[in-house]
KETORLO-258869 format. One record per residue (C-alpha): residue number from 1; residue in one letter; x, y, z. Coordinates in steps of 0.1 Angstrom, whole numbers, plus 5000, padded with zeros to 4 digits. Layout:
<atoms>
[atom NUM; "A"; [X; Y; Z]]
...
</atoms>
This chain:
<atoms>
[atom 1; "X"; [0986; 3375; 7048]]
[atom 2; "X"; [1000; 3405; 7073]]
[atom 3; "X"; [1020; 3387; 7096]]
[atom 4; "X"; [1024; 3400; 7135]]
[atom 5; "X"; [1059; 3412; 7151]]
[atom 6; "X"; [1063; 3376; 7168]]
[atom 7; "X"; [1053; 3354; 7139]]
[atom 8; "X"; [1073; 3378; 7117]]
[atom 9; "X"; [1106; 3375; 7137]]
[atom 10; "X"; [1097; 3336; 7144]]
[atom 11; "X"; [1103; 3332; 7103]]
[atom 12; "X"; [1135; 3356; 7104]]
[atom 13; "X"; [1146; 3338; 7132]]
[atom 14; "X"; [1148; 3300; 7115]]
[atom 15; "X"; [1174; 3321; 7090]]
[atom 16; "X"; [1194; 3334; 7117]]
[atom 17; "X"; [1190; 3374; 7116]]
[atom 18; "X"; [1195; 3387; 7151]]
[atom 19; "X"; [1167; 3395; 7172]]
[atom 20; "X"; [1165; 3407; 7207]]
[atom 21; "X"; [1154; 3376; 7238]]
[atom 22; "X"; [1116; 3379; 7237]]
[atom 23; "X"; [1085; 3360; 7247]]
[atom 24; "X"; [1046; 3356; 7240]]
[atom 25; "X"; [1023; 3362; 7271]]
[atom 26; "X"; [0988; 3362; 7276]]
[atom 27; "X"; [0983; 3371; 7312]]
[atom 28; "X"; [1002; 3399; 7330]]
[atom 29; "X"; [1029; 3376; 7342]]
[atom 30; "X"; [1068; 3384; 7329]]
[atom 31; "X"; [1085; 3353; 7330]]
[atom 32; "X"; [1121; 3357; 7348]]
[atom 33; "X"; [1147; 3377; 7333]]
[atom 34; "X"; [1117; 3399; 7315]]
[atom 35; "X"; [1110; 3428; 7344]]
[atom 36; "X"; [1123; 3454; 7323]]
[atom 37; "X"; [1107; 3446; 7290]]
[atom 38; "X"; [1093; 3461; 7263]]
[atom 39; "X"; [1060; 3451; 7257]]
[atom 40; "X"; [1042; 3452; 7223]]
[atom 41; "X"; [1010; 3447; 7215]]
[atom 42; "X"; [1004; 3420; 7189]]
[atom 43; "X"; [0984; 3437; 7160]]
[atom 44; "X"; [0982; 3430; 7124]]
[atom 45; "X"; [0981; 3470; 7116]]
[atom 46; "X"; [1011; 3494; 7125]]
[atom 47; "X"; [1013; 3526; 7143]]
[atom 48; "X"; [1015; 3512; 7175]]
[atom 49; "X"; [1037; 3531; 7190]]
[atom 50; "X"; [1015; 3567; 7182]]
[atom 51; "X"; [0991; 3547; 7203]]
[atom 52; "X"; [1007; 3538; 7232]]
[atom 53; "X"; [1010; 3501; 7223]]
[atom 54; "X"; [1047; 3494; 7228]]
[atom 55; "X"; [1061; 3509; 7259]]
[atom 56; "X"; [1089; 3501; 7281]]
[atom 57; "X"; [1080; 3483; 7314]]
[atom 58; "X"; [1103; 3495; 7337]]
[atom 59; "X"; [1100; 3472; 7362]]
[atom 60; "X"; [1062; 3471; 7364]]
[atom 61; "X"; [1052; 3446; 7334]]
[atom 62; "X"; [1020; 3436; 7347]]
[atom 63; "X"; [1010; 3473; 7348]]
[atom 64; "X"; [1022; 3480; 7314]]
[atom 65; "X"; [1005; 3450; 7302]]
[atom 66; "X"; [0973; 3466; 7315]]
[atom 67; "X"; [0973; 3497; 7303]]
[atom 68; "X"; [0983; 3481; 7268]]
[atom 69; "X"; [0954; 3461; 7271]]
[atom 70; "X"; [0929; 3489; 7281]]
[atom 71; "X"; [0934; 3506; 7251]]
[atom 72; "X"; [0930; 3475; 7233]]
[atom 73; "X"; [0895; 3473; 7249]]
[atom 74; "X"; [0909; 3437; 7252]]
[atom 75; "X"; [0921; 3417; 7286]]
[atom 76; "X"; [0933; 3388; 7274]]
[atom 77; "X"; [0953; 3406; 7242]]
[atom 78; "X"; [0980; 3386; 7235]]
[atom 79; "X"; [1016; 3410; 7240]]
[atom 80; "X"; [1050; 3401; 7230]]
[atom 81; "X"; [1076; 3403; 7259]]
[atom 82; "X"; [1112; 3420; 7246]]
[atom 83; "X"; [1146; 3420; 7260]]
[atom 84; "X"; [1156; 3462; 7256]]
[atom 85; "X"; [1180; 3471; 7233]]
[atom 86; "X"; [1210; 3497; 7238]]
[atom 87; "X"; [1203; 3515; 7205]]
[atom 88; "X"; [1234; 3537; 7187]]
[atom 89; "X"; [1214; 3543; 7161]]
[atom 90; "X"; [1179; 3536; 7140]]
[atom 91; "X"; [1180; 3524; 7106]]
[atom 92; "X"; [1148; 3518; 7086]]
[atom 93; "X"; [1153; 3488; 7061]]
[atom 94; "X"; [1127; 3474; 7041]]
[atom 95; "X"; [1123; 3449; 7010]]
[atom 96; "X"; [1095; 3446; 6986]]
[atom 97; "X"; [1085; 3426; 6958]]
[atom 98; "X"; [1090; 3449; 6924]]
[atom 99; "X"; [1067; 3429; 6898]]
[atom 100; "X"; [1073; 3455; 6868]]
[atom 101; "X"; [1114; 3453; 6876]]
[atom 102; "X"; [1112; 3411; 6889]]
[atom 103; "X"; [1133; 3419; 6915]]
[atom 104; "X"; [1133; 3430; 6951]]
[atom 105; "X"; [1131; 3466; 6958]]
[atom 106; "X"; [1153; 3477; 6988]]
[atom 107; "X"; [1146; 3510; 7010]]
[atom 108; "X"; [1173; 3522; 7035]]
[atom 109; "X"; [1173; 3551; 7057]]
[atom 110; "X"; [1197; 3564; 7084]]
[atom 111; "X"; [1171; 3579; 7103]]
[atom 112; "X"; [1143; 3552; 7113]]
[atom 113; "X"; [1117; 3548; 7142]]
[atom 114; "X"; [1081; 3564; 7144]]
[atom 115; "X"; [1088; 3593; 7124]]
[atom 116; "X"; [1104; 3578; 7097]]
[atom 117; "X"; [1083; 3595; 7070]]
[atom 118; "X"; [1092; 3628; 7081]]
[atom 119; "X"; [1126; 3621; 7071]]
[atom 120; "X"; [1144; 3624; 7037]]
[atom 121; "X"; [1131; 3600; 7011]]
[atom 122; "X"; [1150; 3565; 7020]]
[atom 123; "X"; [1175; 3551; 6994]]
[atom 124; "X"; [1162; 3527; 6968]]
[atom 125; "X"; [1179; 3502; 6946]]
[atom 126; "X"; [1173; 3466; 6933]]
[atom 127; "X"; [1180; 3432; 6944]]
[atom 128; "X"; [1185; 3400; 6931]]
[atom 129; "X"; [1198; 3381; 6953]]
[atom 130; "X"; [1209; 3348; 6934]]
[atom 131; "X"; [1224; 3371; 6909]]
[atom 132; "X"; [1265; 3372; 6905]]
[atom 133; "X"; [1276; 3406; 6923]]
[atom 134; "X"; [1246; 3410; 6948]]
[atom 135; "X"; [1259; 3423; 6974]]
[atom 136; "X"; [1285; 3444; 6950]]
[atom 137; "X"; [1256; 3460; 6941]]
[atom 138; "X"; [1239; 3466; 6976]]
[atom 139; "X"; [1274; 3480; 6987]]
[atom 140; "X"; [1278; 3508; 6956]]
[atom 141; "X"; [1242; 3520; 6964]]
[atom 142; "X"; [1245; 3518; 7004]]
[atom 143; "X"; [1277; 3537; 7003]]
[atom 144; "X"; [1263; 3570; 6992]]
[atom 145; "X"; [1244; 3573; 7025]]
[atom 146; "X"; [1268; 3548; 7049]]
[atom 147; "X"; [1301; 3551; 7063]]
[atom 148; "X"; [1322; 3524; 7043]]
[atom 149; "X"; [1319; 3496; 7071]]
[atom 150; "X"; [1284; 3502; 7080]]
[atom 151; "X"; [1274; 3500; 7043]]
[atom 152; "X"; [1292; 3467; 7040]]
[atom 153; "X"; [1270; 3452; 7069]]
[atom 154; "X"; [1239; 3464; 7056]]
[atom 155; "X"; [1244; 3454; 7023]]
[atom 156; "X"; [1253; 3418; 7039]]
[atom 157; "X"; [1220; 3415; 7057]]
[atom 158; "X"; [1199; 3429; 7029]]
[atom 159; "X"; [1207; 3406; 7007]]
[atom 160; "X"; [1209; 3377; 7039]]
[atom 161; "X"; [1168; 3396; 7036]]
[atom 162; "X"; [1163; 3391; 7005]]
[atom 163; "X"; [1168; 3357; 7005]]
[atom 164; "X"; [1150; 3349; 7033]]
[atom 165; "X"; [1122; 3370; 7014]]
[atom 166; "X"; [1123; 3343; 6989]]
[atom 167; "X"; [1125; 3311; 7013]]
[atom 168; "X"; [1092; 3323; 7032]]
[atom 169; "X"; [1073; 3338; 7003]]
[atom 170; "X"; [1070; 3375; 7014]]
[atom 171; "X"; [1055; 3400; 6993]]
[atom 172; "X"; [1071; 3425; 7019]]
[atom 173; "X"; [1091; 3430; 7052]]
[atom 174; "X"; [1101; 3461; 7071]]
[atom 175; "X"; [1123; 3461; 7097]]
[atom 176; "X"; [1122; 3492; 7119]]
[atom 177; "X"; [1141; 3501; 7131]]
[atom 178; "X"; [1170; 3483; 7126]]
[atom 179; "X"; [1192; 3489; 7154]]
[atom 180; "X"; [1234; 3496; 7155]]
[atom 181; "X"; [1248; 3485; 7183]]
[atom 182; "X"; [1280; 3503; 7196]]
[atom 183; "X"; [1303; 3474; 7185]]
[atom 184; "X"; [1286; 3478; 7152]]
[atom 185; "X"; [1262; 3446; 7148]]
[atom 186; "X"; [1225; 3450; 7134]]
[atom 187; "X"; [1197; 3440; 7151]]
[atom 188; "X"; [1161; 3435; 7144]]
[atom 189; "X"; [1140; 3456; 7170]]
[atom 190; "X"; [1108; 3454; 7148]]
[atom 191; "X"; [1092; 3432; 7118]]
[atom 192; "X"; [1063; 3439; 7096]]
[atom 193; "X"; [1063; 3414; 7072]]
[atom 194; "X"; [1039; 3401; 7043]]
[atom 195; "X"; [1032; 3367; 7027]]
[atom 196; "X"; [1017; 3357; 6998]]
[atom 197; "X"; [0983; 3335; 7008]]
[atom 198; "X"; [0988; 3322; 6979]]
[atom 199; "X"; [1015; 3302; 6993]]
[atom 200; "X"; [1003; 3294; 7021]]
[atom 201; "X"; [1005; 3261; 7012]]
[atom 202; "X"; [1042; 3255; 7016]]
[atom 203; "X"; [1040; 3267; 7054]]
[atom 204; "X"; [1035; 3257; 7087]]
[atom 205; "X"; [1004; 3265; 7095]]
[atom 206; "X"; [1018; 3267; 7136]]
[atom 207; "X"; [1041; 3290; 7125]]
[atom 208; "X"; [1016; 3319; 7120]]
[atom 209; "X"; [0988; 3306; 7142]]
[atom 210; "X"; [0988; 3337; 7161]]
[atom 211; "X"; [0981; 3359; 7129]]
[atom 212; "X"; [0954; 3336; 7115]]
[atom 213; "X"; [0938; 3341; 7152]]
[atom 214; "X"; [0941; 3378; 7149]]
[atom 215; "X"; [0933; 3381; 7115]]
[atom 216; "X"; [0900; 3358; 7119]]
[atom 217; "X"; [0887; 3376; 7152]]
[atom 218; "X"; [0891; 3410; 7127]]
[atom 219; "X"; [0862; 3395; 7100]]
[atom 220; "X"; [0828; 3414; 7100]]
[atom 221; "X"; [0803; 3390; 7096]]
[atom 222; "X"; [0801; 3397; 7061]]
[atom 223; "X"; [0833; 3396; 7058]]
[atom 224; "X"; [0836; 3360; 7072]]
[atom 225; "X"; [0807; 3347; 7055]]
[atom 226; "X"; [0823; 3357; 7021]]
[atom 227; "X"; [0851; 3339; 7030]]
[atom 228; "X"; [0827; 3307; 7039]]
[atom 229; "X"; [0812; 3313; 7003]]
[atom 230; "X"; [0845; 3314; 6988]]
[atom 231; "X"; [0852; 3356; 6973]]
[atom 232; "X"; [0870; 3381; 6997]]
[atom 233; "X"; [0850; 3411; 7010]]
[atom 234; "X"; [0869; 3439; 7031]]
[atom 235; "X"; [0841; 3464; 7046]]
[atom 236; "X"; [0855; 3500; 7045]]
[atom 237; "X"; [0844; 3520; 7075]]
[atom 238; "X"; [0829; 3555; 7059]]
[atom 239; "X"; [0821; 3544; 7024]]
[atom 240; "X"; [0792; 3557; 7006]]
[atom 241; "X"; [0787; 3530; 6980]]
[atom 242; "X"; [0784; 3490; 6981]]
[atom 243; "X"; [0802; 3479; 6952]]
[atom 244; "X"; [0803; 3446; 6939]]
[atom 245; "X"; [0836; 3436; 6915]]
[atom 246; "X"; [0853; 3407; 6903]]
[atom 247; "X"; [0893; 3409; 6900]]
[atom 248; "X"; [0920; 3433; 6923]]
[atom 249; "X"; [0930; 3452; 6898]]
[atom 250; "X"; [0891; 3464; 6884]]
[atom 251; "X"; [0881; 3467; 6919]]
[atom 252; "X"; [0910; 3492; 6931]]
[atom 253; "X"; [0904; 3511; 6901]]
[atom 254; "X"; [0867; 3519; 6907]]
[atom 255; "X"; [0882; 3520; 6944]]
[atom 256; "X"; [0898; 3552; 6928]]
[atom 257; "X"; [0871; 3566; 6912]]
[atom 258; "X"; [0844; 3566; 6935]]
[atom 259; "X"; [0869; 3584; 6961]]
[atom 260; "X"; [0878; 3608; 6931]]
[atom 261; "X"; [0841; 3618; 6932]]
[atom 262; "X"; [0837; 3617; 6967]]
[atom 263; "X"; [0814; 3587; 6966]]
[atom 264; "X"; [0838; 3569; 6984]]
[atom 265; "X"; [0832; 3527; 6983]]
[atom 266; "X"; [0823; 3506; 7014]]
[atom 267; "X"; [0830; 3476; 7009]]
[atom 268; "X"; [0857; 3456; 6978]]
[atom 269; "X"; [0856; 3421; 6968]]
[atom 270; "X"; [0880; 3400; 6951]]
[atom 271; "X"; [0881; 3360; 6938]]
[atom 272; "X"; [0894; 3336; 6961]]
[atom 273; "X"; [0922; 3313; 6956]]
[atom 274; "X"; [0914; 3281; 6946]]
[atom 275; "X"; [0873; 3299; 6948]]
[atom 276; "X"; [0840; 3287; 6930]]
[atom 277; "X"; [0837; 3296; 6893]]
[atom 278; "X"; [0808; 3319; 6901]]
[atom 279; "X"; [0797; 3336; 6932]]
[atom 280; "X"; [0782; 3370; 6915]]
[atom 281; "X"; [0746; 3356; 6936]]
[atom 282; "X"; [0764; 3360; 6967]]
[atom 283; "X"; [0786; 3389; 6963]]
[atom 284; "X"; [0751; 3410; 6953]]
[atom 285; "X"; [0732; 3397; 6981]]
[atom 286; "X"; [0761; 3407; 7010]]
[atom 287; "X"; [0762; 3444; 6990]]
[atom 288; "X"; [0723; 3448; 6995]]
[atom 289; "X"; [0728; 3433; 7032]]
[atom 290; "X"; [0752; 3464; 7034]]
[atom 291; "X"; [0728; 3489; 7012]]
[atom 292; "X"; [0704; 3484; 7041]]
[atom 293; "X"; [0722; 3504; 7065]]
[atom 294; "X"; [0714; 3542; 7070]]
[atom 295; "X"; [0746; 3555; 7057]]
[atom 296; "X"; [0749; 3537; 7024]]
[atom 297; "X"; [0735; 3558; 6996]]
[atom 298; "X"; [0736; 3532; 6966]]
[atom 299; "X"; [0749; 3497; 6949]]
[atom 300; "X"; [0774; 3497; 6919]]
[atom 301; "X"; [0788; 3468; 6901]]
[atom 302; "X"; [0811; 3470; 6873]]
[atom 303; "X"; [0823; 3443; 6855]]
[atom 304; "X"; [0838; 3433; 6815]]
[atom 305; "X"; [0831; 3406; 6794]]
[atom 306; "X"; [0858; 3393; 6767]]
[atom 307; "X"; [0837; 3367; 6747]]
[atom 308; "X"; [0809; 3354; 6781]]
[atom 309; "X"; [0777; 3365; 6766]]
[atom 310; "X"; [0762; 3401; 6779]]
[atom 311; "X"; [0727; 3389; 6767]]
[atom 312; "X"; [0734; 3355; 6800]]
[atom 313; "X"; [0750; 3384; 6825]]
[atom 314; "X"; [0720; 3405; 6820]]
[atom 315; "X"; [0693; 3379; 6821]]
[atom 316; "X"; [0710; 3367; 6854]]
[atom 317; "X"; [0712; 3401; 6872]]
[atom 318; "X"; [0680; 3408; 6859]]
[atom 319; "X"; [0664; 3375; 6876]]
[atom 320; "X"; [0680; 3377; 6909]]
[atom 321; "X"; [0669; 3413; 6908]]
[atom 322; "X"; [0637; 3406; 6902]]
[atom 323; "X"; [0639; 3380; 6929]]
[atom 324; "X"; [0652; 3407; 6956]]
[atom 325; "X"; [0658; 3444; 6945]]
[atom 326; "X"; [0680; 3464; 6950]]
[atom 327; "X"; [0676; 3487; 6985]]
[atom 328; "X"; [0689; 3515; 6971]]
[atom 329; "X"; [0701; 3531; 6935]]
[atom 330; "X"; [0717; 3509; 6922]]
[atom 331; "X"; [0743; 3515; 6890]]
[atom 332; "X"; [0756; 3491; 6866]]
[atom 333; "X"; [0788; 3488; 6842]]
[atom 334; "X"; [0797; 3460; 6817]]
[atom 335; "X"; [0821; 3469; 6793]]
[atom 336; "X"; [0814; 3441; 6768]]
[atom 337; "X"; [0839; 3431; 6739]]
[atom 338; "X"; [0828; 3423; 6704]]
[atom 339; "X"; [0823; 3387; 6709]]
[atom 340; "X"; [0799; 3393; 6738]]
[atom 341; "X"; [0777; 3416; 6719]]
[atom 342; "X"; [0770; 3393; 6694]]
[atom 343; "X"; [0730; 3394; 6693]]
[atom 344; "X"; [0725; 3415; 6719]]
[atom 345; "X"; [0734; 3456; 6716]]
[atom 346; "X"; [0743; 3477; 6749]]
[atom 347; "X"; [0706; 3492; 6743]]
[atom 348; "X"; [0687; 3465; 6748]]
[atom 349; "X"; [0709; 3454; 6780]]
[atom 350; "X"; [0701; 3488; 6794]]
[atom 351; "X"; [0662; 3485; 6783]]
[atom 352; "X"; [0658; 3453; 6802]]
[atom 353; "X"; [0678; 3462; 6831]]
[atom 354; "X"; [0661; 3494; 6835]]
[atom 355; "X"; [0630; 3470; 6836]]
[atom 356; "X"; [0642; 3461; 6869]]
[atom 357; "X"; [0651; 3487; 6888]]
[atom 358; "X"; [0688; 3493; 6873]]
[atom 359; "X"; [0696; 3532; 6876]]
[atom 360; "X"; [0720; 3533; 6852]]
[atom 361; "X"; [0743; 3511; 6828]]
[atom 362; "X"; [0773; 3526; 6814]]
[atom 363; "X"; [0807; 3505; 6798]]
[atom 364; "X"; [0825; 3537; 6803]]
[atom 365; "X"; [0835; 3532; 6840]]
[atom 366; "X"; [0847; 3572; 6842]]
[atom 367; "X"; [0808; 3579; 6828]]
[atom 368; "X"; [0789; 3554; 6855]]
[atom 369; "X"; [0809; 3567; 6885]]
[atom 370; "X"; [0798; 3605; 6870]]
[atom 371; "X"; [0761; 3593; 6867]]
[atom 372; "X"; [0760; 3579; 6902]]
[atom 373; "X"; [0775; 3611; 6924]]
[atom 374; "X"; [0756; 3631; 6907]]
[atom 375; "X"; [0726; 3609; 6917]]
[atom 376; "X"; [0738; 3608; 6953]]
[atom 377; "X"; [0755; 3638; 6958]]
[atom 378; "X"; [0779; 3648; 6978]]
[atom 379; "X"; [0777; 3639; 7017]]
[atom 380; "X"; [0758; 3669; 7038]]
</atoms>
């Protein structure tokens, strides 16, 4: 779940990091001691500042607030009120989860801000922060690109980061920039953080109210009705191909292939936490909702079996196709182990599928996302 600035910096804040004075407002009002604010738009996406989202007030917030808001194509945007900052210099700091190394991943830079990726590469090095000689560790690696006293205060509030990473379940957070004072003290000027829904659980749902309000008013109404149905669907704007998976890590890598061939996907599903066992029914009937529209060109689903039957996946697509077909091409994979086979070959699968309407069927994903662009072809 992408949390906003303000819920981000409401979490940091229960651990203590410091954070400019700021409020939440939904009308143009700025409440006293907040006429020369910065106001940010609360979005779950960054960039705002390339688009004129967070601008300094100067004295005029209810103006600001409604130019902010005109871009936004939205008057009653919710905008986050902040006390300026006297910045001596920009930092970019930022902690991820590392699930190959089990450990956090830190990133420093002494240049941060808006054009932070025009910059040299930032600094990396690993973090665990319960670990004996933490912050001995932060300290060697901050020291080749920080004066010695800086280095020590970054390497204190990484690993104060890191922890706090750990308390509230975030797969990321980014902080920038992170602002020196001229007496030396780091302040948070910005928060893009990430937590795992999966965890959910174990929060206060108050807590990130505002994110969950931004996040819901986002959903298509596919999207939503997915959710209601219990898979994840995110619609892709400018995708060729509705595709239908099961599983993050299949789904990105057809993700890759179609965009490799310049098919590019419209749409990717995933299983829901705590989901139904099945929802392959529904997920086919939202991608040919979306093969209806003009600028879809076909259907794929790819999936594999282990030891599920092919012969009871085939005889299932093949019914609800029969019951509603496809509204354009549409291309199948199953990659089928040896236990799923049993009875039933690859050829007959293909046979009956071809019975109803099924373009092609490959197990080789590389080979069905061939077969489909040069069915399609490229985009005129």
């Amino acid at each position: 779940m992408r949390l906003t600035e303000w819920d981000g910096k409401v979490a940091l804040r229960r651990h203590g990091i410091a954070l400019p004075d700021a409020v939440l407002i939904r009308d143009d009002a700025a409440p006293a001691g907040f006429g020369d604010a910065v106001v940010k738009a609360q979005l779950l996406e960054g960039g705002r500042g390339k688009r004129g989202l967070v601008r300094r007030a100067e004295g005029d917030v209810a103006g600001t607030a409604r130019a902010i808001r005109g871009i936004l194509g939205d008057a009653t945007a919710p905008l986050m009120l902040e006390q300026p900052v006297a910045i001596a210099q920009e930092i970019f700091l930022a902690l991820r989860v590392d699930g190959t190394a089990q450990a956090i991943e830190v990133l420093c830079a002494p240049e941060g801000g808006v054009e932070v990726e025009s910059g040299a590469p930032p600094l990396r090095f690993h973090l665990l922060p319960e670990a004996p000689g933490a912050i001995a560790t932060a300290l060697r690696a901050l020291r080749t690109r920080f004066a010695p006293d800086l280095a020590a205060r970054l390497a204190r509030l990484a690993l104060r980061l890191a922890r706090v990473m750990v308390a509230e379940d975030l797969e990321s957070l980014e902080i920038n920039p992170l602002a020196r004072l001229a007496d030396g003290s780091l302040v948070a000027c910005d928060c893009k953080a990430v937590r795992d829904e999966a965890a959910s659980f174990r929060h206060d749902a108050a807590g990130t109210a505002l994110s969950a309000a931004l996040e819901e008013a986002a959903l298509t109404p596919l999207e939503r009705r997915a959710r209601d149905q219990g898979f994840q669907m995110v619609e892709i704007p400018g995708g060729r191909v509705a595709m239908v998976t099961a599983g993050a890590g299949l789904g990105m890598m057809m993700l890759d292939l179609l965009g490799d061939a310049g098919c590019p996907a419209a749409c990717f599903m995933d299983n829901a936490q705590g989901g139904p066992a099945e929802t392959a029914p529904q997920r086919f009937a939202a991608a040919f909702e979306m093969a209806e529209r003009p600028g879809i060109d076909a259907v794929l689903f790819y999936t594999t079996l282990a030891s599920r039957p092919l012969k009871g996946r085939v005889e299932a697509l093949a019914a609800a196709l029969r019951e509603k077909p496809s509204p354009k091409p549409l291309f199948v994979g199953l990659a089928a182990g040896h236990a799923a086979l049993a009875g039933y070959s690859m050829e007959r699968a293909a046979a009956d599928l071809a019975a109803v309407g099924v373009t092609a069927l490959e197990a080789d994903p590389h080979a069905l996302v061939r077969r489909l662009a040069e069915a399609i072809g490229p985009r005129l």
